[in-house]
Structures are given as C-alpha cells and as structure tokens.
Residue, then its C-alpha position, 0 to 999 in steps of 0.5 A: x107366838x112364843x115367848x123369846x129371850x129379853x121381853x121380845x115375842x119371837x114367832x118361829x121361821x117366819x121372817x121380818x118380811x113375812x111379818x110386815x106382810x102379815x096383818x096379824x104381826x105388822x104393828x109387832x114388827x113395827x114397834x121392833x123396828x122403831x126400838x132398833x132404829x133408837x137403839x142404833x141412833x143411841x150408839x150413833x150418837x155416842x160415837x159407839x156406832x158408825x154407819x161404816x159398820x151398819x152398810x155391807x162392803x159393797x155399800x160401803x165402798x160405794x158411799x166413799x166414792x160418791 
C-alpha cells in the first residue's frame, strides 16, 4: 500500500470488491465504508443530500413509482 491524498491508504488497481474479498484489506475497506455511510448521513441530515442524487436514473425512476 501507499499512502493516499487525506489520510486514506489507497492500494492501486485493486477494486472495493477485491478488497472486501481480500483478507488482507476487509477491515480497511470496511472502516472506508463506515466513515462514508457518516458522511452521507451527515449531509442527509442537513438537507445537503438527497437520496434522488445517490440512486442512478433507473433506480430513481423506479422508487417514484413504487
């Protein structure tokens, strides 16, 4: 691993996937995801972020009907 930009570890080409696989990176990858899923709640909560904004079109259309 080499160092990244803000205090992350980045390892290069390796993918989230890989690395939830990967014994080695799972506990990097998933303390990576617990800060996100703070983050995003964060803006959530302030009315900075929408859920609109996080789904793709497709998924977008689909909740809007459902």
């Amino acid at each position: 691993m080499e160092k990244g930009v803000g205090g992350f570890r980045v390892v290069d080409e390796m993918t989230i996937q890989e690395m939830m696989e990967d014994p080695r990176y799972r506990e990097l990858a998933s303390q990576v995801k617990r800060r996100f899923i703070e983050i995003v709640r964060s803006y959530m909560a302030v009315g900075i972020l929408n859920i609109d904004e996080l789904l793709s079109d497709e998924q977008t259309a689909h909740t809007r009907v459902a």
